[in-house]
C-alpha positions, 0 to 999 in steps of 0.5 A: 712386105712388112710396113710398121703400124707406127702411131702418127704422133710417133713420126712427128716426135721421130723425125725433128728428133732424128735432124735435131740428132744429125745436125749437132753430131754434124757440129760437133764431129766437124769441130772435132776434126777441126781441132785433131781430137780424134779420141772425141771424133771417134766417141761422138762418133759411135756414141748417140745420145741424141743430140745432149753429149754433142752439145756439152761436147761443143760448149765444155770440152770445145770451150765454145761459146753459143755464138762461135758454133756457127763461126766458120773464122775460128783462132783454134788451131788447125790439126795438120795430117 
């Protein structure tokens, strides 16, 4: 069985960079969804950049402003399959 000989200052950079990563494609990929942009949920999608184009996602494109990221009782509209 093959075990990687990572250096231990390796796994404490890695892992809060990993949740860092999944928690803004989370945001941005469900605010995506939410607003029908399914050219951008597909590129976010396949895409990682850990993390920097999901926020310029979010604030730009999504014209979201810091405290609206986390509101749940948005005015945009909602796209209807």
């Amino acid at each position: 069985m093959y075990t990687f000989d990572l250096p231990m200052w390796s796994y404490i950079i890695i892992i809060p960079l990993a949740v860092w990563s999944l928690f803004w494609k989370a945001m941005a990929l469900w605010h995506a969804a939410k607003h029908g942009s399914k050219f951008w949920f597909v590129f976010l999608f396949l895409v990682n950049t850990v993390g920097i184009l999901d926020i310029i996602y979010l604030i730009i494109i999504g014209k979201l402003k810091a405290g609206a990221l986390f509101d749940n009782s948005s005015d945009a509209p909602v796209a209807k399959v």
